[in-house]
N, C-alpha and C positions, 0 to 999 in steps of 0.2 A: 504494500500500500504506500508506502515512503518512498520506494523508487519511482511509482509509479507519479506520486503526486510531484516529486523533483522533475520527473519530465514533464507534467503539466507547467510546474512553476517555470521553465525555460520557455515555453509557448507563448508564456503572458506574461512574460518579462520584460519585456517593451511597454506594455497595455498598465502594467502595474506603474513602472517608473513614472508614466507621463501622469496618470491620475495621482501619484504623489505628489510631483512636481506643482500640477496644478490646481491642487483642491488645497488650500491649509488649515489646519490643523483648527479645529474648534477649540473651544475653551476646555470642554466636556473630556473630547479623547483626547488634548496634549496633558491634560493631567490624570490619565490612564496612560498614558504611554509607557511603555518598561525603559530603567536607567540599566545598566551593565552589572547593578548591584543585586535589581531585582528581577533580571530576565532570567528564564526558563526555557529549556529546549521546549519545540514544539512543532507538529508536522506540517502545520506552518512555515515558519523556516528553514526546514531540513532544504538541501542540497548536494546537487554531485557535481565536481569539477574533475575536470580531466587535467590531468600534467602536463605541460606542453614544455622543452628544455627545445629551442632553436626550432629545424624541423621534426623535430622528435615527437609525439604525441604517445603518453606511456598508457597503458590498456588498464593499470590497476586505478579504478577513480576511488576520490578522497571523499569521504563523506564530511558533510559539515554543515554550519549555519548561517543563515545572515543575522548579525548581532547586531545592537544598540549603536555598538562604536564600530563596525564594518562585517569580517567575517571571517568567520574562525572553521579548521579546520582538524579533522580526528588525527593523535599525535600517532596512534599505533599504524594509522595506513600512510603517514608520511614514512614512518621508520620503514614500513613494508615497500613503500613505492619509490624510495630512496636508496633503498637497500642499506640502509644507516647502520654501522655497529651498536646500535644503543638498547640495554634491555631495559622493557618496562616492566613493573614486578606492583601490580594494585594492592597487591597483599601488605607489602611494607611501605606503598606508596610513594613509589624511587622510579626515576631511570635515570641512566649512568651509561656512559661509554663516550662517544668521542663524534664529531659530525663532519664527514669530508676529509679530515686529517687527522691522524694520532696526537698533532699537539692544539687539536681545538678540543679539551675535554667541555665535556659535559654532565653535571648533576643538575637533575630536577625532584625537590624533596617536600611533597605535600603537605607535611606534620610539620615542618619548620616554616613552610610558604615562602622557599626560595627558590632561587635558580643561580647557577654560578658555571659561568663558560671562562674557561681556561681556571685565570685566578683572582675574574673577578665574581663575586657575589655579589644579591642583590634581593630585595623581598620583591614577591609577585606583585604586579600592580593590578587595581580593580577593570576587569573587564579582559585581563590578558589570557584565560583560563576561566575553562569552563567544564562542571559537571554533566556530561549528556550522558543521554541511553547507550551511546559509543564507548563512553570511555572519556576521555581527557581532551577537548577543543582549543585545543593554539589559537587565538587570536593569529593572522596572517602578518600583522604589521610585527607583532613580539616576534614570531617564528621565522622572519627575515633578519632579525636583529642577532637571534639563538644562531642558525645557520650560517652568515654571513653572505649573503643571497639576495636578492627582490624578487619578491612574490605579489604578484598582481592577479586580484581575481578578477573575471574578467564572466561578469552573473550573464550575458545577454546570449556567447557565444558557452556557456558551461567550461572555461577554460581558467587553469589557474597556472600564468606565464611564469616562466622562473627563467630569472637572468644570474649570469655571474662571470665576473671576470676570471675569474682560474679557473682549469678543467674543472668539471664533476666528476667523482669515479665512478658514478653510475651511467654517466652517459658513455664516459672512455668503454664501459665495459661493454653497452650496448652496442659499439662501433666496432670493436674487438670481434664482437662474437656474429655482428653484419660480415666482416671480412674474412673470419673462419666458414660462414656458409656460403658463402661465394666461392672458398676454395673447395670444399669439402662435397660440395652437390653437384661436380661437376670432375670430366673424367680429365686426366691427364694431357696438359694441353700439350701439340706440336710445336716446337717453339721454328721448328725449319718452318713451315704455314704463315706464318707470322710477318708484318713487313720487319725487313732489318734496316737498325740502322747503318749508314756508311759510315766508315773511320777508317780511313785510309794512311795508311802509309805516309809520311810528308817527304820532301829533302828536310827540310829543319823546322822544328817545332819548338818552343820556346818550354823548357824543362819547369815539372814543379818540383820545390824545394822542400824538403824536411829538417827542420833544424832542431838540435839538443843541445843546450847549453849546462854547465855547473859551475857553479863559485863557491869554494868552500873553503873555510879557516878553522884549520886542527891545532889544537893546542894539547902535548903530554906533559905536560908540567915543569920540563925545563926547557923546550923549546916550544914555539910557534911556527905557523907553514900557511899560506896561502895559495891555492891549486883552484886552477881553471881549466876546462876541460868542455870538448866541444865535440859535434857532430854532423857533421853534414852530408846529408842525403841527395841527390838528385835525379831524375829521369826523363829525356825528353826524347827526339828523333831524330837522327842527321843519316843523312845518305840512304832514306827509304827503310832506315831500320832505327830499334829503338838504343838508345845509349842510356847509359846508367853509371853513375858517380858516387864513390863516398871518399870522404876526407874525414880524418878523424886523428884528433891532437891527443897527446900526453896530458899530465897532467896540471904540465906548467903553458898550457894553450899553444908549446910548438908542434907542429906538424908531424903525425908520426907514420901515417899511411893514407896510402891515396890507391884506393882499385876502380878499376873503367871495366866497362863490359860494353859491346856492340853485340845486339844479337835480332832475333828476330824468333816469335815462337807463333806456329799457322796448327793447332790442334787438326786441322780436317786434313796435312799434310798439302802439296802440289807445290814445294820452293825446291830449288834448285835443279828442275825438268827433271832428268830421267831418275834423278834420286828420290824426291816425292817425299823431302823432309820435312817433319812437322816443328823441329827445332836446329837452328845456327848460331853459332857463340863465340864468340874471337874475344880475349883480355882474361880476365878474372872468371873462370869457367868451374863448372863441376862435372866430376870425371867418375864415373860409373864402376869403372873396374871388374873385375872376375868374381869368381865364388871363392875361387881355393886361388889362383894369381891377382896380383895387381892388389884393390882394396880400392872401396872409395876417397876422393881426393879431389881438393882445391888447390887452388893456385893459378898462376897466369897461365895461357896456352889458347887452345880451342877445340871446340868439339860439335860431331854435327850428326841427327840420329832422327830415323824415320819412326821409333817408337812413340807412343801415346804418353802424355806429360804423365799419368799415373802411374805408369810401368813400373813393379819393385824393382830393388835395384836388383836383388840377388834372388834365388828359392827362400820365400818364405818369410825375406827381408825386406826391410828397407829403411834407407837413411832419410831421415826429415833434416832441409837444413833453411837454414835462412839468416835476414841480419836479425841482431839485437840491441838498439840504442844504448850508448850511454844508465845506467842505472835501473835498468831494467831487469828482471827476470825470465824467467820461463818453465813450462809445466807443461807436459805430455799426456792425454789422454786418447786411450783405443776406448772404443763402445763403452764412454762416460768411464773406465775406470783408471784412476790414475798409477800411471808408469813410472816417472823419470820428471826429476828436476833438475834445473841448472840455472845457478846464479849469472848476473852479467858478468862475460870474461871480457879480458882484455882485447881479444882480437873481433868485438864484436857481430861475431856469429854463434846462433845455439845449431846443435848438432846433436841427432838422438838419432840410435839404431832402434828399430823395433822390429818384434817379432809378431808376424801376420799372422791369423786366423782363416782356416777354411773358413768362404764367404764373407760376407760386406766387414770391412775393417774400417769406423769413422774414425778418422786420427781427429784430433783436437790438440791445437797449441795454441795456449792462454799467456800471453804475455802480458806480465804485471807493471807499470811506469811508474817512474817515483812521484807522477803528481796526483796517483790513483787510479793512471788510466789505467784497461782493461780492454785489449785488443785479441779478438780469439780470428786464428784459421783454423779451418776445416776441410779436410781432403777426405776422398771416400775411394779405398784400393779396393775393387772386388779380387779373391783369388776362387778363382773357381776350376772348374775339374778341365778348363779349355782354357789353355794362356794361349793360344794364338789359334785364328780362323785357320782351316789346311788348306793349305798351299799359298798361304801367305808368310815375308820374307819381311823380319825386320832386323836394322842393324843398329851398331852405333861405331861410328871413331873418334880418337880423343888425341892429343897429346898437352901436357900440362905439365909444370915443372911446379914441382909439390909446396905448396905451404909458403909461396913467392907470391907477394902483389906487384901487382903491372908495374906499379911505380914503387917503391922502398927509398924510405929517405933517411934507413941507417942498413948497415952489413949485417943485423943479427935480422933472427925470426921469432916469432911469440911460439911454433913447433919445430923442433928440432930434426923431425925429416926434412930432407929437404932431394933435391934432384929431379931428375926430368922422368915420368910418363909416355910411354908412347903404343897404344893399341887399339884393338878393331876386334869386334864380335860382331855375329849373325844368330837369327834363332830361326826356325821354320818349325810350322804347322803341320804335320806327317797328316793326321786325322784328325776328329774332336774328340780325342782324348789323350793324343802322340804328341809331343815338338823335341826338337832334339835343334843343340845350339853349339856353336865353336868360336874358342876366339884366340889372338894371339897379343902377347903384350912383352914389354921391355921396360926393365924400372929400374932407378939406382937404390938400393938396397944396401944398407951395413957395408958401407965402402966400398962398392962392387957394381956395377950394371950388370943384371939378371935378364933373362931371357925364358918366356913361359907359352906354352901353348895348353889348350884347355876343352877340354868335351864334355858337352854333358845332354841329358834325356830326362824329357819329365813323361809322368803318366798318371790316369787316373786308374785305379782299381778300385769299384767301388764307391765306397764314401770317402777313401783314401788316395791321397794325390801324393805320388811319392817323383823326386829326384835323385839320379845318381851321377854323380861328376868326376871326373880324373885328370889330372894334371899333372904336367911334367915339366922341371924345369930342366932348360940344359945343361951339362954338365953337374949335377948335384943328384937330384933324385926325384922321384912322385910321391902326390898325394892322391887320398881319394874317400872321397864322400860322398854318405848314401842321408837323406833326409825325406821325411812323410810327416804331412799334415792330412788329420783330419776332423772328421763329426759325426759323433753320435748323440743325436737327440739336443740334450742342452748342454753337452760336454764337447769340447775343444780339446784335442792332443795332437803333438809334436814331439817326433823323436828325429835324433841325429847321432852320427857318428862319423869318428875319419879317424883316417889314419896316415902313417909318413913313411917313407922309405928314404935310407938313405939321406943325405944331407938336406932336404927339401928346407928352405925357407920364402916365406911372398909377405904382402904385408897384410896377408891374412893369417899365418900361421909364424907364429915365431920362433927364434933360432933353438931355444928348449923346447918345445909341446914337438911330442912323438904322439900321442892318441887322445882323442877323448868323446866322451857318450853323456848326451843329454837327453832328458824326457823330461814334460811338461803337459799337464794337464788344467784344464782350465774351463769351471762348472759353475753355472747360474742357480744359487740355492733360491728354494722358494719360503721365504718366511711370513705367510699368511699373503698379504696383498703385495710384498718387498721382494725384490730383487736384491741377495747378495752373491755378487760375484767371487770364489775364491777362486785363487791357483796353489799348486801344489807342484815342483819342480825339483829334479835331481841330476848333477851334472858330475863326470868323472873324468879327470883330466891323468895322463901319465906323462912326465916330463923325460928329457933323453937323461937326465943323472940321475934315475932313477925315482925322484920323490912324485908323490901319489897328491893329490887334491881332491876331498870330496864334499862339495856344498848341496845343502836344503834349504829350501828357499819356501815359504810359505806366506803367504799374500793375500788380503781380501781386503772387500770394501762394502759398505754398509750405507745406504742412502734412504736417512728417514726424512719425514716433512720438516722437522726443526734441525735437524745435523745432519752431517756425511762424515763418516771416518773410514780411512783406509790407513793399515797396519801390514809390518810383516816383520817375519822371522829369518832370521840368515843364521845359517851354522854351519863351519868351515871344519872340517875334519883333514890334519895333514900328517901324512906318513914319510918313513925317507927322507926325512929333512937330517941337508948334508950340516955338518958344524960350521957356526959361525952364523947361520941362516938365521933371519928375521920372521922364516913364518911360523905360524903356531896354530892351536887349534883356538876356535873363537867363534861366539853365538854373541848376532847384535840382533834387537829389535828395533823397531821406530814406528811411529804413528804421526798421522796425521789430520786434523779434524779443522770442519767447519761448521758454523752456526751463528743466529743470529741472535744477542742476546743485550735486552735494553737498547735495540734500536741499534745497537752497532752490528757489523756486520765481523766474524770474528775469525782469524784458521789462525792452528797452532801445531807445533810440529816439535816432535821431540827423539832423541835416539840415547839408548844403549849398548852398554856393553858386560851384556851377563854371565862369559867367559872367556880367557883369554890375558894376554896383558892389558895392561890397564883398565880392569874390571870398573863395572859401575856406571852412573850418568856421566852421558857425554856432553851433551847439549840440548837446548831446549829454545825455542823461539814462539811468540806467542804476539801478533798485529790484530788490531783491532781499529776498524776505518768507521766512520758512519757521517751521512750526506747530513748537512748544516743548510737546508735551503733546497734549491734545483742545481744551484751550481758549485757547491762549497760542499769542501769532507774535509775532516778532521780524521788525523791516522796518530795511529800511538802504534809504536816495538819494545817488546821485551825482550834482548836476549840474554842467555845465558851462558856460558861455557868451562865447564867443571874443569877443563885439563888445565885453567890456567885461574880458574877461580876468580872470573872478570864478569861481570854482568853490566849491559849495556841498555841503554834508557833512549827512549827516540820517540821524537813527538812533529807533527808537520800538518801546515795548514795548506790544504788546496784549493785553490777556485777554478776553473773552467769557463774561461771571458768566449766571447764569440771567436776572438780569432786566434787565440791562444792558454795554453794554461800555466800555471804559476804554481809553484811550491816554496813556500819559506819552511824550514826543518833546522832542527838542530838534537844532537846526540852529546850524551851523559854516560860516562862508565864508573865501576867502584873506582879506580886507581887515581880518580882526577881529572881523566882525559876528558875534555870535549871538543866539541865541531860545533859548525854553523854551515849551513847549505842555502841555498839560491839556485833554483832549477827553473829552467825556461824552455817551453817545446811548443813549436809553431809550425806549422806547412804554411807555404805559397805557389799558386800556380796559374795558368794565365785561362782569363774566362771568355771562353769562344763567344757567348753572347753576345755582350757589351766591348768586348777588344780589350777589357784590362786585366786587372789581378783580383784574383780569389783569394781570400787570405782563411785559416781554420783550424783549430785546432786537432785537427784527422792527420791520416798518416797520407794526402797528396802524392807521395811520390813512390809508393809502396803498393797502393793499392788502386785499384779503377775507378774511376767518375764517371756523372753522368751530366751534364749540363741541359737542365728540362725550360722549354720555353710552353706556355701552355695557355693557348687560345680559342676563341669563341667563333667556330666554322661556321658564318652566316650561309654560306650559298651549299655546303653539304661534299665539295670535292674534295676533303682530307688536308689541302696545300691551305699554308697561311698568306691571304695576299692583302693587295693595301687596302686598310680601312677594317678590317679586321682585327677588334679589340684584344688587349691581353688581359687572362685571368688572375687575378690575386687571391689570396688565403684558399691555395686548394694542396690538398696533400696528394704528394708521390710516391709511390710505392714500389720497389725494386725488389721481385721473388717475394718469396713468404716475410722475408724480414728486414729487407733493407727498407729505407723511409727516409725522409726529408721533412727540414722546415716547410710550412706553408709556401708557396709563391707569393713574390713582393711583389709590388707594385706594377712592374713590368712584368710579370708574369712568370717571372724566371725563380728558378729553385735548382740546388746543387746536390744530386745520391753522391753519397763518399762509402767510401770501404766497402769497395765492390771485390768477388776474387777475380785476380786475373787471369783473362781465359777460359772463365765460366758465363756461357750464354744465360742474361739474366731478362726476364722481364718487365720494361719498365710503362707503368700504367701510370693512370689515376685514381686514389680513392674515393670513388664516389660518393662515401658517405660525407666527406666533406663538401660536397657541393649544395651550398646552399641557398640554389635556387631548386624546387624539384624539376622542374622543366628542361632542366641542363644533364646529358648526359652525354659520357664518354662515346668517343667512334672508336671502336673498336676493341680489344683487349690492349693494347699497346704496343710500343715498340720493342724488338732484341735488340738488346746491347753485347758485342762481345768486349769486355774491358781487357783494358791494356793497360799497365803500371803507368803512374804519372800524366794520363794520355785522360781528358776529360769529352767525350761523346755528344756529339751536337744530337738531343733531339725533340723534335716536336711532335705534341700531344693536344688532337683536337677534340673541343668538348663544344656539342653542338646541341643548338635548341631540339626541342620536340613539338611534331604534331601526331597528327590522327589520320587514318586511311579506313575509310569504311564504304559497308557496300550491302546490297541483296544477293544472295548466292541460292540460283534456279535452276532444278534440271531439266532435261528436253523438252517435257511436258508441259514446262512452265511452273511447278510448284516446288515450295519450298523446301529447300535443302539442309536441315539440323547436323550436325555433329561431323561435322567434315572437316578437319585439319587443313589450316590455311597457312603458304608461308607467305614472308614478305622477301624478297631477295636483293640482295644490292645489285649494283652494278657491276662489281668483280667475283657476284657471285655465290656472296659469301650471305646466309640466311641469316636477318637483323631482327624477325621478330615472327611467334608464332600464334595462330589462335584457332577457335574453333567455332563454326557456326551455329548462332540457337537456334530455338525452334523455330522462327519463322522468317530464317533464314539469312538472316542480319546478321552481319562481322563486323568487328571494329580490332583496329588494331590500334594500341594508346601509345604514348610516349615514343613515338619513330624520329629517330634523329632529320635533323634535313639531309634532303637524297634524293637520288632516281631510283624506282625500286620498279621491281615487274611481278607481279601475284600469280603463285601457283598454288597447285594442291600436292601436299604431300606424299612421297612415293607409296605410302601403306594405304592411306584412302585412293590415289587414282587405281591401286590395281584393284582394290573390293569392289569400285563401282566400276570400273573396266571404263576411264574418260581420260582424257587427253589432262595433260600435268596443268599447263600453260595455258592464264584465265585470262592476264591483261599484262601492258605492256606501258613505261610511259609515264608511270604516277609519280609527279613530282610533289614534294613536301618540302616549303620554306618558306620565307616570310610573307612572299607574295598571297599566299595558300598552304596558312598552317593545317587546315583540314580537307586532306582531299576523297571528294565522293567519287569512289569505282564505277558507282551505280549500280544497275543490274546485270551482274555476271550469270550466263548461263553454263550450264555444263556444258561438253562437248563429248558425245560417246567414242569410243574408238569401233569403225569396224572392224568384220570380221576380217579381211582381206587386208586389213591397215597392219602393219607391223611397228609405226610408229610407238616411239616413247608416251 
């Protein structure tokens, strides 16, 4: 009955206000009239408002009143239609929790007749709060006050408008979960189908720049040191290929290395004609090497190989490498579980072998920056039971002189191999389940240039994919290794073995290891709704003097909703140890956790040693960061270290400006010692748009851009021409997760941290279009990113109208339930519908275009009629609604063969 009369009271909501307006108040009914003190719900006033946040209109309506002093609405179906953390409890006459943000608390306390947001309190004013058959009525002007919000009811259309300058997380979430079903309803799109954009090649493209700065002043208590320290990144295009630079000083700001690379990387291969390589590299290269000869290596030289950029390097391996700024770290994870860490070194580059998994292997490297930032790559190696198509040939050549930059501007090296590289390998595809591969190599090795030639055959048997290799060096002796990866069920195993004959050395095996046998198991436990991964590994090494090595290695990782910990076990068992020898037997553990606690965000990391020399805690480190705003964190370190009994204090404030970020820090230890730091990291790179400079605090020269221009296609032909406005505040979207500030003014907006080489989709989110009338052409454009190289492209968003019609068959009568498409001009179907009963189509929201109306392939064959109903229908501003008219069907005869 209350809903029913709330829709009456909207009917006569007009008819009411005016006879208020005009009629005034007699003497009799203004002094009956209710004050705020002594008004009463009544069904009379009841009302329903609907939520309206932008173009939002949310489906849960608010019940409420129109009161004395405006109009109040139910607090329980705000917190329901807001999705608010706040509980209401009528029993003890409280709600409590927090509104929009964890630091707007909120108490509301009926028996005291207060209210107190954040930290201020305040008794209830008369009229603010009200007792109904609901429950507890907000006055709407208090409830804009309590929220930090404007709330406008709005009696005539049942709307209750809600304005705010800072997101809502309820609306974020609605937008969220719009863009999850857009992905999620729809099948796997072609990204070849799709227009690409052009990015060509240039002679000379003007480089974007990454830069890392340090200033810091250490003081141990009888001296002082002032050290400056710097980084510079570059990557731009000369001579039709891409060039890439880094310079990187000591720590007194001189110059201590400078590597150049010229290369070129084509993923679908077709460079250098009959080679049909997908990658070329001249300067500071990486050299792939053998199984058993050679070994993976950097240093100046060049290398050129028709293999696919994710190719392992070796059976079952592979090397992740890449650079790593100034003060940075890094962290390796396979299918989320954590492997391998490494601090920033000096030669900044991190370097992690990993061992692959039959089937998808998502590597993940998380690199941590001292101003907080958090930059993750992602690569995905399938190993599956077919490494190569059969009868397909791929290679690679190298030569590289080890662990040398292009340019050196001293005689030593940060690694102490050093010498020249020089080899070539093949693999071929016998069947799908055969390849068998060779290759030949020359290295300088332990004072000596070596010479190696190399075989080897993979296969799959079964669920097991096994390699066996052999290799010979000349004049010394061979090796030979047999290795199988595989899967059963949720369990992952790897075994390995070699052996050595004779003097064999490479820089895979060294001048002691005569044999050794590893096994490795690796199982997804299930603990109720949790995924814990462990491993379980044992490896047996025999050295040529005789001493034995045997390590267990035990590993897992644990991922709840509030922490993640990964821990493990190592115990070294050693036999045969000659006198004088350093090794012994020795079990360390270590653990590692994360979590979020009091708003910070927390990991901590500890190791032991619970056999062995130097028994006991080793060390212990323990950071804690958490965001002060949108663009400011605050980070604190603990560390510790038992073997010298120093324990180190660190504290650092970050902001995050638009075009760069900033860390001030300074470190404290027991002994006295401190520091002061000054960190500065900025990109610049040149913006194809406008013809100038892009300035940002992203890695520019590291990773791909995408330069989006994004306009309003008046006339419907996809091309932006003159007089065609540009769009502002609309969001771009690149793949499932890349994204973009709004578009400015001119319509332009910048995707950063794109990977390169990965064909990426870049659209527009529609939900930010806040006209509804306004929708995208198309799914958008591919980009293939290129390091440092920013992608011109344009994104047209064009009005809408309507195409409607009568659809008749031969008889002349009406034709229901017939699937109608609308089709562009290239083609491509823009919108589908179905005819009602008497025969009427309408197709809503068609962007502008030329479009030609068929019928669907599964209705023209039921009714056995010709596809193709009209031809011609133009929709744009001249004729935003264009009438078909009456379309009749057309049968196909018997004798007709036509479509």
């Amino acid at each position: 009955m209350r809903i029913l009369r709330a829709f009456a009271t909207r009917a006569a909501a007009i008819t009411a206000a005016a006879l208020v307006a005009s009629a005034p108040l007699s003497p009799a009914s203004a002094q009956d009239a209710a004050t705020p003190s002594t008004w009463q719900a009544n069904e009379d006033d009841f009302i329903l408002l609907e939520p309206q946040v932008k173009k939002y209109r949310l489906t849960f309506e608010l019940r409420g009143y129109q009161t004395p002093g405006g109009t109040c609405v139910d607090l329980a179906d705000v917190i329901q239609s807001f999705d608010l953390p706040v509980r209401l409890d009528k029993k003890s006459r409280r709600a409590t929790g927090w509104l929009f943000s964890e630091q707007r608390t909120f108490t509301l306390d009926r028996d005291s007749n207060t209210v107190q947001i954040v930290n201020k309190r305040r008794d209830l004013r008369t009229g603010e709060l009200y007792d109904t058959p609901e429950g507890w009525c907000v006055d709407t002007k208090s409830l804009s006050d309590w929220l930090g919000v404007s709330l406008t009811p709005n009696l005539f259309e049942s709307v209750l408008k809600v304005e705010s300058d800072a997101p809502l997380p309820f609306i974020q979430r609605i937008e969220r979960e719009s863009r999850a079903a857009r992905l999620s309803g729809r099948a796997p799109t072609d990204l070849s189908k799709l227009p690409q954009a052009r990015n060509d090649y240039q002679t000379f493209r003007l480089p974007s720049v990454d830069v890392v700065a340090r200033v810091g002043h250490k003081s141990d208590g009888s001296s002082t040191r002032t050290t400056g320290q710097y980084e510079i990144f570059a990557t731009g295009e000369l001579a039709s290929a891409s060039f890439e630079a880094r310079l990187a000083s000591d720590d007194q700001g001189t110059p201590a290395s400078l590597r150049m690379r010229a290369y070129r990387v084509q993923p679908e291969g077709g460079m250098l004609g009959p080679l049909d390589a997908t990658q070329v590299g001249v300067g500071d290269v990486d050299y792939p090497g053998g199984q058993l000869a050679g070994g993976p290596a950097v240093g100046r030289g060049l290398f050129v190989s028709n293999q696919p950029l994710n190719r392992p390097n070796t059976f079952g391996k592979t090397v992740v490498r890449g650079a790593l700024p100034v003060g940075w770290d890094a962290e390796l994870y396979r299918n989320g579980q954590l492997l391998a860490f490494q601090p920033s070194p000096i030669d900044g580059r991190y370097e992690f072998e990993v061992d692959l998994l039959l089937g998808r292997n998502e590597l993940e490297i998380v690199l941590y920056g001292p101003q907080g930032q958090i930059r993750k790559d992602t690569r995905s190696i399938p190993v599956g039971y077919s490494a190569l198509e059969p009868g397909k040939l791929e290679y690679w050549a190298g030569a590289v002189e080890r662990n040398r930059d292009l340019i050196s501007f001293s005689s030593s090296s940060v690694r102490p191999e050093g010498g020249w590289i020089f080899g070539a390998g093949a693999q071929y595809g016998i069947d799908q389940r055969t390849s068998a591969g060779v290759s030949a190599q020359s290295m300088y090795l332990f004072g000596k240039q070596r010479y190696y030639v190399e075989g080897s055959v993979q296969r799959s048997l079964g669920p097991v994919l096994v390699n066996v290799t052999g290799a010979q060096e000349f004049g010394a002796g061979q090796a030979f290794r047999a290795e199988a990866i595989g899967r059963f069920g949720r369990t992952n195993f790897r075994a390995e073995t070699f052996f050595t004959n004779g003097g064999y050395t490479s820089g895979t095996i060294r001048p002691d290891e005569k044999s050794a046998q590893r096994f490795e198991i690796d199982h997804s436990l299930k603990l109720g709704k949790q995924d814990m991964p462990v491993a379980f590994g044992f490896s047996r090494s025999v050295r040529r003097d005789g001493q034995k090595v045997n390590e267990f290695l035990l590993r897992g990782s644990l991922i709840l909703p509030q922490v993640s910990l990964t821990g493990f076990v190592l115990h070294r068992d050693v036999s045969g140890v000659p006198p004088g020898s350093s090794e012994a037997d020795q079990t360390r553990v270590g653990v590692l956790a994360n979590t979020r606690f009091l708003g910070f965000r927390m990991r901590g990391e500890a190791q032991f040693r619970i056999s062995g020399p130097d028994q006991g805690f080793e060390s212990a480190r323990i950071s804690a960061d958490r965001a002060i705003g949108v663009r400011s964190d605050l980070r604190v370190d603990v560390q510790h270290f038992a073997r010298t009994n120093v324990t180190q204090f660190g504290a650092g404030y970050i902001h995050q400006f638009d075009k760069f970020a900033l860390q001030a820090g300074g470190t404290l230890d027991t002994r006295g010692s401190y520091g002061l730091n000054l960190f500065i990291s900025f990109s610049v790179g040149p913006d194809p748009l406008s013809g100038g400079w892009h300035m940002s605090n992203e890695k520019l020269a590291q990773r791909g851009q995408a330069a989006v221009s994004v306009f309003v296609d008046r006339n419907g032909n996809g091309r932006r021409e003159p007089g065609e406005e540009a769009l502002p505040n609309v969001g771009v979207t690149a793949g499932q997760f890349g994204s973009s500030a709004p578009t400015d003014e001119d319509g332009h907006a910048f995707v950063a941290g794109l990977d390169p080489y990965r064909q990426v989709l870049v659209g527009i989110d529609s939900s930010t279009l806040e006209d509804p009338f306004l929708v995208p052409r198309g799914k958008g454009v591919v980009v293939t990113p290129r390091p440092g190289v920013a992608a011109t492209v344009e994104l047209a968003v064009t009005p809408t109208g309507e195409v409607e019609g009568m659809l008749l068959d031969a008889e002349e009568r009406p034709r229901p339930g017939v699937k109608l498409e609308l089709v562009r001009s290239d083609g491509e179907v823009a919108a589908t519908t179905i005819s009602e009963y008497d025969g009427f189509f309408l197709f809503d929201r068609v962007p502008y275009g030329d479009y030609a109306l068929r019928i669907s392939a599964d209705s023209a064959r039921v009714l056995s009629v010709r596809r193709e109903l009209a031809t011609g229908l133009a929709v744009g501003d001249a004729q935003p609604v264009q009438n078909a008219g009456t379309i009749r069907l057309s049968p196909i005869e018997v004798a007709d063969n036509s479509p």
